[in-house]
C-alpha positions in Angstrom: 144.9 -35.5 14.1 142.5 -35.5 11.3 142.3 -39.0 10.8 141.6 -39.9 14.6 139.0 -37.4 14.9 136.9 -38.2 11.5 137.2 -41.5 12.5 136.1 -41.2 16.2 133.6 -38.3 14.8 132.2 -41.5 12.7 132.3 -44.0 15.2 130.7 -41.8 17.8 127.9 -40.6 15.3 126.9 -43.6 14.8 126.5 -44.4 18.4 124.8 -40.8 19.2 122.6 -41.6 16.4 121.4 -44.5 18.0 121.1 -43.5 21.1 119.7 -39.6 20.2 117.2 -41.6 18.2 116.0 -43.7 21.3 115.7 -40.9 23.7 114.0 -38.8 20.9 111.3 -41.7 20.7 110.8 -42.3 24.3 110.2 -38.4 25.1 107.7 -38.5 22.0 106.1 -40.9 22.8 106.0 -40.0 27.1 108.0 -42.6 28.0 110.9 -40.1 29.2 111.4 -42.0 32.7 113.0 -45.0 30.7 116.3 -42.3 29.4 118.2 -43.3 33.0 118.2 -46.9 32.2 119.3 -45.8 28.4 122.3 -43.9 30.2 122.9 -47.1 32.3 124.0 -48.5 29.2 125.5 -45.6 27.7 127.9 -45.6 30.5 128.3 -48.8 31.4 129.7 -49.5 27.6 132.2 -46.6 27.8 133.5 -48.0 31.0 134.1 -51.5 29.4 135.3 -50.0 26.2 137.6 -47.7 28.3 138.6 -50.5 30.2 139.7 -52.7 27.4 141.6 -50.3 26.1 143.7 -49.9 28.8 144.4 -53.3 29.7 145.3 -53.9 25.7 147.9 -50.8 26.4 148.9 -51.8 29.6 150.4 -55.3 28.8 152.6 -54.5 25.8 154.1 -52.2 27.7 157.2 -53.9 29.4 157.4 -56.3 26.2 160.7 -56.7 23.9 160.7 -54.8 20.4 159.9 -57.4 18.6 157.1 -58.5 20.6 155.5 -55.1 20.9 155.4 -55.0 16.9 153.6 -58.5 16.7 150.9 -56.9 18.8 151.1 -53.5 16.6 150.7 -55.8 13.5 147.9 -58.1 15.2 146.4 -54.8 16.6 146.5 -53.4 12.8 144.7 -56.3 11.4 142.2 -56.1 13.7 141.2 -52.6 12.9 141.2 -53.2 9.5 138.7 -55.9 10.0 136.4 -54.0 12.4 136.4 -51.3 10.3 135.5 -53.0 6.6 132.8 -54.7 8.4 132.0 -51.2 10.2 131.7 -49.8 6.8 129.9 -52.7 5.0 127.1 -52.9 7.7 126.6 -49.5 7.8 126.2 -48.6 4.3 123.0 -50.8 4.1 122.0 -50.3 7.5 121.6 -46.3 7.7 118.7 -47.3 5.2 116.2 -48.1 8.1 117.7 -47.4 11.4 115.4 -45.1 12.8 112.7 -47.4 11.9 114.4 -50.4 13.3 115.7 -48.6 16.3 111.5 -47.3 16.8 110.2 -50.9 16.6 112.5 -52.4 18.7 111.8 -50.0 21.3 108.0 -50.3 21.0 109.0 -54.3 21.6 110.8 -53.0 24.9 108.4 -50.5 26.0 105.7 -53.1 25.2 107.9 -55.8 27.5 106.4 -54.0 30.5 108.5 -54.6 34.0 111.4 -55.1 31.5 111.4 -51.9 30.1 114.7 -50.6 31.7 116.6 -53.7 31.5 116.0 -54.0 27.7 116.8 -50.2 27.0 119.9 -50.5 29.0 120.6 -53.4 26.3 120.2 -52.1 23.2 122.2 -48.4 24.6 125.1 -50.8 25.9 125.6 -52.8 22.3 124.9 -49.6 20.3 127.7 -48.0 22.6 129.7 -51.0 22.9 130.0 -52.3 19.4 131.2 -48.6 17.9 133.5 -48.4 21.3 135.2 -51.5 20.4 135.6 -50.4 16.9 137.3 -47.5 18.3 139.4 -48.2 21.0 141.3 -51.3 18.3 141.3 -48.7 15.6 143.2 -46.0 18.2 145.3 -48.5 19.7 146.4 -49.2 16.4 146.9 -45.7 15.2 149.0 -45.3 19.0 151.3 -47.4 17.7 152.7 -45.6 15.0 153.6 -43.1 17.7 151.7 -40.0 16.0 152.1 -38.1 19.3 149.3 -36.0 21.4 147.7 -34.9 18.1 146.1 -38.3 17.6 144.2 -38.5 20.6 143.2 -34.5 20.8 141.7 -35.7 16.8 140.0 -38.7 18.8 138.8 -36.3 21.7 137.3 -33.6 19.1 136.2 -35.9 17.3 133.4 -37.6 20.1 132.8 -34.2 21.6 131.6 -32.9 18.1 129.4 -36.8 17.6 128.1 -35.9 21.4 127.3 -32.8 19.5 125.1 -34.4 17.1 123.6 -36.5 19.0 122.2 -34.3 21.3 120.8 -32.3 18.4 119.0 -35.6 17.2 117.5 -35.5 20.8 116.2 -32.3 20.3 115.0 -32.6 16.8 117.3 -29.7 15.6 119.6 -32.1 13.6 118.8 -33.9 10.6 120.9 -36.1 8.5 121.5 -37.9 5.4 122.4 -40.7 6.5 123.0 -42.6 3.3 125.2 -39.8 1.9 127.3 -39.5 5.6 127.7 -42.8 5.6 128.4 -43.5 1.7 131.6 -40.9 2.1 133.0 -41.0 5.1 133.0 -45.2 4.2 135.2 -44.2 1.0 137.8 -42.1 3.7 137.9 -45.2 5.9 138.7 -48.0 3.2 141.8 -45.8 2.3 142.5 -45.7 6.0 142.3 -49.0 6.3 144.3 -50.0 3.5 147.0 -47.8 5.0 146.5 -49.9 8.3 146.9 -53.1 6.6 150.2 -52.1 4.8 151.4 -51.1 8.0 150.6 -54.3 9.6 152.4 -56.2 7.2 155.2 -53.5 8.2 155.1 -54.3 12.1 155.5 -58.1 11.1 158.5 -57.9 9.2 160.1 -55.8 12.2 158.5 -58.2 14.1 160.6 -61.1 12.4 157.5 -63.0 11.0 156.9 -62.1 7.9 160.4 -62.0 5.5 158.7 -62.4 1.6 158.4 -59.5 -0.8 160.4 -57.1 1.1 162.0 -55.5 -2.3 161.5 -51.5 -2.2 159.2 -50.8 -5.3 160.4 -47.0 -5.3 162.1 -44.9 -2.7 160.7 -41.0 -3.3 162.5 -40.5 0.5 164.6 -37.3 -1.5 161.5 -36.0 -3.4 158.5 -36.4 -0.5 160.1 -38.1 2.4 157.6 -39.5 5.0 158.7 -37.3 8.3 158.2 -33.8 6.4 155.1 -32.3 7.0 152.8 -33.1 3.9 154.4 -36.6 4.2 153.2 -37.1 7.5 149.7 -35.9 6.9 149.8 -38.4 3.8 151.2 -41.0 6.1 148.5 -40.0 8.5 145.4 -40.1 6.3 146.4 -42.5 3.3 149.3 -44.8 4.9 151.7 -43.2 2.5 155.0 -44.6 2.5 158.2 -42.9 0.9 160.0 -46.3 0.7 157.1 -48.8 -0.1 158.2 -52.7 0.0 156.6 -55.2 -2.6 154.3 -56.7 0.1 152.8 -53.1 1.4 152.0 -51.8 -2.4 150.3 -55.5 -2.6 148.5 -55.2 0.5 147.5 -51.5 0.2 146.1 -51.9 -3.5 144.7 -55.6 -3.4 142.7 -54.0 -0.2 141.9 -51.3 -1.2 140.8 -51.8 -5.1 138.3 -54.9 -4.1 136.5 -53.4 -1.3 135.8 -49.8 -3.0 134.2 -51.8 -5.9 132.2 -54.0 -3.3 131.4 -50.5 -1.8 130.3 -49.1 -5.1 128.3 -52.1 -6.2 125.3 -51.8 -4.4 125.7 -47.7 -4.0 122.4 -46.9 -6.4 119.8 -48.5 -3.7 117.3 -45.9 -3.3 117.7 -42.9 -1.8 116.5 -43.6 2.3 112.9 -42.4 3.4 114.3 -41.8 6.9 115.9 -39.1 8.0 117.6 -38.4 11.4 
């Protein structure tokens, strides 16, 4: 459960941020009509997301064992890219978003007749692009068959960024965003690296990837994965009782490179904008 909802809690701030920000900007600067074209988008984004998600689910379904763990691996893969770039782009970008997200809606407001339709643009990708992000990192995560915690963590987890959004609307909320971002970017590259050691997991059991398959150390009698701090390791760090050669590879040759790519540009100055 945890790991769904600081994820989704993430992934929806980051969204609410954006779009809290907008409607924030528009009622201060009495243009408050424009928020139902910002909703447009808002909800038209959640239906595609929503929508995606379910056809993704839908047709693995009635597929063989082997093919449903190809998808789980190529599933897998994908949210470990969508979530290193996720982390990447938002490290440098908390810097200036409320600035950026103020001029370009000056630019819209500015447009005149096109007003709405560019709002409802820049609501719809801010939406979108964290929705995507979300529903490949969940469908992932579904395929470890965690059970109903996972998507109660995922629920909890947008109802609290809903939250916070709608404090940023109000002007009751402020964060740090370099410092929200900076940490909760550290949690994800070790729940990523988890994610990519279990895709390289699905494709063995898939029958496409035989190399390296030697057990490096089996602690199955000391912490084994289905007891219950083992599963909450398994959840949150990819743990493994019974790790192979090509999981400890892909786990720590992840991991170690992209917390040090993190890290490298960490000491930019501190951001002048707060949300």
């Amino acid at each position: 459960m945890l790991v769904p909802f600081l994820i989704m809690l993430r992934e929806g701030i980051e969204a609410a941020l954006i779009v809290g920000i907008i409607g924030s900007y528009l009622r201060q600067t009495g243009h408050v009509k424009w928020m139902k074209a910002v909703w447009l988008g808002v909800v038209l984004a959640i239906g595609l997301c929503v929508g995606v998600g379910v056809i993704l689910k839908a047709t693995t379904e009635d597929y063989p064992q082997k093919e449903q763990e190809l998808f789980a691996s190529i599933i897998a893969l994908s949210a470990v890219g969508v979530l290193s770039w996720m982390v990447l782009w938002m490290k440098s970008a908390a810097r200036t978003m409320k600035t950026d997200i103020q001029a370009s809606i000056d630019r819209a407001v500015a447009s005149g007749d096109r007003s709405g339709i560019a709002l409802v643009g820049m609501a719809f990708l801010a939406v979108l692009r964290e929705g995507l992000e979300s529903v490949f990192f969940l469908l992932a995560t579904f395929e470890q068959n965690v059970g109903i915690q996972a998507p109660i963590g995922a629920i909890l987890g947008v109802m609290t960024s809903v939250a916070v959004g709608f404090g940023v609307y109000q002007g009751g909320v402020r964060l740090n965003l370099q410092k929200f971002f900076r940490w909760t970017g550290v949690f994800i590259l070790f729940v990523a690296a988890g994610l990519l050691a279990s895709a390289f997991r699905a494709a063995h059991e898939a029958g496409v990837w035989n190399l390296f398959q030697g057990v490096v150390f089996d602690i199955s009698n000391i912490l084994p994965v289905h007891s219950p701090v083992g599963t909450v390791l398994a959840g949150i760090l990819g743990y493994s009782d019974s790790p192979t050669v090509t999981e400890v590879v892909a786990y720590f040759g992840y991991l170690l490179p992209m917390l040090l790519l993190f890290f490298a540009t960490s000491k930019a100055p501190k951001p002048t904008v707060q949300s």
